[in-house]
C-alpha positions in Angstrom: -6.9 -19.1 1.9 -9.4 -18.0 -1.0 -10.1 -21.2 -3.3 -10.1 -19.0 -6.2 -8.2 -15.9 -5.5 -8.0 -14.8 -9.3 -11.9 -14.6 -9.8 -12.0 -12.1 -7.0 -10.3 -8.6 -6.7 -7.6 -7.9 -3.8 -10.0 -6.4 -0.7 -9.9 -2.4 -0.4 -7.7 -1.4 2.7 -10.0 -0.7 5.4 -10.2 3.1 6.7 -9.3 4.2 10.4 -7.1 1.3 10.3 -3.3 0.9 9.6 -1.9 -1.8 7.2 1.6 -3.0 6.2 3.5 -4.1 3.1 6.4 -5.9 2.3 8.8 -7.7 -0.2 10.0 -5.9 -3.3 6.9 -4.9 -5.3 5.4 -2.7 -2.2 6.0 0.5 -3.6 3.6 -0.8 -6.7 0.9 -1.7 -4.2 1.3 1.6 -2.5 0.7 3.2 -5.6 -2.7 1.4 -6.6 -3.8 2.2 -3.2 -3.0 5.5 -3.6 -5.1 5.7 -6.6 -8.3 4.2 -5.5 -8.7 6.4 -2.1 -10.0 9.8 -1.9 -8.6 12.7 -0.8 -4.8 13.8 -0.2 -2.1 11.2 -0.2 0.6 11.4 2.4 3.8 9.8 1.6 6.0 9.9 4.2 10.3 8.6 3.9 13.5 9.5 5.5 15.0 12.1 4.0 17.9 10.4 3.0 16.4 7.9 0.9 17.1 8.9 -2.7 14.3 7.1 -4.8 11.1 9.0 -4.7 8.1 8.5 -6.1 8.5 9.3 -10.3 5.7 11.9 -10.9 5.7 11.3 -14.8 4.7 7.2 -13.5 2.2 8.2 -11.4 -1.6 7.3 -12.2 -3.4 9.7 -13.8 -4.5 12.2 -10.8 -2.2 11.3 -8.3 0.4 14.1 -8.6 -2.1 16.8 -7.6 -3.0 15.1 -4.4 0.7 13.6 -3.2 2.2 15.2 -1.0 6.2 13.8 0.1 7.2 14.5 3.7 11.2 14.0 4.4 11.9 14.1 8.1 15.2 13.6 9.2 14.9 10.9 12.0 13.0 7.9 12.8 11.1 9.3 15.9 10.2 12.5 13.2 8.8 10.1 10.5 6.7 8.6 13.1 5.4 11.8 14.7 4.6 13.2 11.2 2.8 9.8 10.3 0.7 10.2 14.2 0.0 13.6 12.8 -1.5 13.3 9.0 -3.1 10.0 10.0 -5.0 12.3 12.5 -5.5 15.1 9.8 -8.7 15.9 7.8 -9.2 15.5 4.4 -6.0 13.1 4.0 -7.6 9.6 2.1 -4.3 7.8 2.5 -1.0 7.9 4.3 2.0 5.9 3.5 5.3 5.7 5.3 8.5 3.6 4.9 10.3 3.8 8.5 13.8 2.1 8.6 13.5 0.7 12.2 11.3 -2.3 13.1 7.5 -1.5 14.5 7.6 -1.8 18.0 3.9 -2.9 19.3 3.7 0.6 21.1 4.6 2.3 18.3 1.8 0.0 15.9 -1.1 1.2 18.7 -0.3 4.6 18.6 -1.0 4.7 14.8 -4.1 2.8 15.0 -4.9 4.7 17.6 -4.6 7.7 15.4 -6.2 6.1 12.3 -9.4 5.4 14.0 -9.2 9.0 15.3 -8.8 10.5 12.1 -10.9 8.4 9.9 -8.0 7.8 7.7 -6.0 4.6 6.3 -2.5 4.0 6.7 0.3 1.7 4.7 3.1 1.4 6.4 5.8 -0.4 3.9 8.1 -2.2 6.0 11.1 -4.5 5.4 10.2 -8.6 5.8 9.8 -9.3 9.5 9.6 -5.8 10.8 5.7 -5.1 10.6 3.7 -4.6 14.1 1.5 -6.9 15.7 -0.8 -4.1 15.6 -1.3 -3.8 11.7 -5.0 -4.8 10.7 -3.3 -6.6 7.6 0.0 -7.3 6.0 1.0 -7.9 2.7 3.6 -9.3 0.8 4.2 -7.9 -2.8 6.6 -9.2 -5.3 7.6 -9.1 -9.1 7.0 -12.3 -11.2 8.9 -13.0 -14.2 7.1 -11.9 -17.4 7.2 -13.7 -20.8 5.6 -10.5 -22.3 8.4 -8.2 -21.6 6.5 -5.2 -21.1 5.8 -4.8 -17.7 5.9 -7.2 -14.3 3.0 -9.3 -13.3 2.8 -9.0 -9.4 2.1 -11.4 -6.7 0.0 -10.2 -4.1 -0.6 -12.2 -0.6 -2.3 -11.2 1.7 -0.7 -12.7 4.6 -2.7 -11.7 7.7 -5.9 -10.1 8.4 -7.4 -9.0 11.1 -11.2 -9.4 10.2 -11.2 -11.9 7.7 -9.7 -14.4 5.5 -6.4 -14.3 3.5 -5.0 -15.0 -0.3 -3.1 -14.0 -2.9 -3.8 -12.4 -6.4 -1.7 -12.0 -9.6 -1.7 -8.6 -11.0 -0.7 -7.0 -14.2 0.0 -3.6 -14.8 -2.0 -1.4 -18.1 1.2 0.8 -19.3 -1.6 2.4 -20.6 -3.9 3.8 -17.7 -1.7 3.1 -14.8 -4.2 0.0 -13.4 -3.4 -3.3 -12.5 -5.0 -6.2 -14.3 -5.9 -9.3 -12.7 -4.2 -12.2 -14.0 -6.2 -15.4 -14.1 -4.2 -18.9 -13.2 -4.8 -19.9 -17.0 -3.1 -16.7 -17.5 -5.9 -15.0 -19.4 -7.3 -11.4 -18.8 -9.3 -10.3 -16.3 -11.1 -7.2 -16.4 -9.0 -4.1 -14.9 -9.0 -3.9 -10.9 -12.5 -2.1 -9.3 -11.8 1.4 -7.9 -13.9 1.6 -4.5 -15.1 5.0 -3.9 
C-alpha cells in the first residue's frame, strides 16, 4: 500500500490495457476517466438497463465525444467492446456486462487493447472481474458532513505493474473534477489531467 496515498494523485489507467471497477461509486470513476483521455469515449450497456449516463452531469466536453452503444445480449456487448477497443481514434471504452468475466473472455479484450492502442474500463459487479484485468478498483460513496456532494473512496485493489492504494476524492459541483481529500480533511489541489 502507498504510506501516504492522499499526497499523491490516483495513477492514470494505462493505454492498450483493460482495467476493472467495482462497488457503488464506479460510474463516478468512469466518468473522471472519461474526462482526462483523448479522443472518443465508448460507453457500452445492455440495452435494458434504464440509467444512462445524464448529459447535462457530464464534464464539460464529454457529451461531444460519448458515444452509448445498447446491444441486446451479453455475447453482443462483448463483441462490440472487442470491436471499439480495436478502433482508431477511440481514447476510452467502458462497458458494464451483466455476466461474470470469464479468463478467455478478459484475454481477448487485452488482446484487443493492445491491438488498438486503446484503454478499456470494464465496470463489473464485486467478484466478477477477470484475472486478466491490468488493475481493479473499488469505488464507493463516503458520508459527507458538507451536504453538497459525496467524498469517494478509491482503492486500488490490484495492479499489474505496480503497487496499490487508496485515495479520497471530492467532487467540484463547479467544474465537474474530483478533489483530493487530505486525511486531515483539508483541500488538495483539483486532480492532474494527463494528456
Amino acid at each position: 500500500m502507498l504510506r501516504d496515498p492522499a499526497r499523491s494523485h490516483p495513477p492514470a489507467l494505462a493505454g492498450g490495457r483493460v482495467h476493472e471497477a467495482e462497488g457503488p461509486a464506479r460510474r463516478g470513476f468512469a466518468l473522471v476517466q472519461a474526462a482526462r483521455h483523448r479522443g472518443q469515449v465508448i460507453w457500452v450497456l445492455p440495452a435494458h438497463v434504464a440509467q444512462l449516463p445524464m448529459l447535462r452531469g457530464l464534464p464539460e466536453g464529454l457529451g461531444e465525444r460519448l458515444h452509448l452503444l445498447r446491444p441486446a445480449g451479453e455475447a453482443d456487448l462483448l463483441w462490440a467492446v472487442e470491436e471499439c477497443l480495436r478502433s482508431p481514434g477511440v481514447g476510452l471504452v467502458i462497458a458494464e456486462p451483466e455476466k461474470p468475466l470469464s479468463l478467455l473472455a478478459g484475454r481477448r479484450l487485452q488482446l484487443a487493447a493492445e491491438a488498438g492502442a486503446t484503454t478499456g474500463l470494464m465496470l463489473v459487479r464485486e467478484g466478477q472481474g477477470s484475472n486478466a484485468a491490468e488493475t481493479r478498483w473499488h469505488c464507493a460513496p463516503l458520508p459527507s458532513e458538507e451536504g453538497d456532494s459525496t467524498p469517494q473512496h478509491w482503492e486500488l485493489k490490484k495492479n499489474k505493474k505496480g503497487t496499490t492504494g487508496f485515495w479520497t476524492v471530492h467532487r467540484n459541483g463547479a467544474t465537474a473534477a474530483f478533489n483530493l481529500v487530505s486525511a486531515s480533511r483539508e483541500r488538495d489541489g483539483a486532480a492532474e489531467t494527463p494528456r
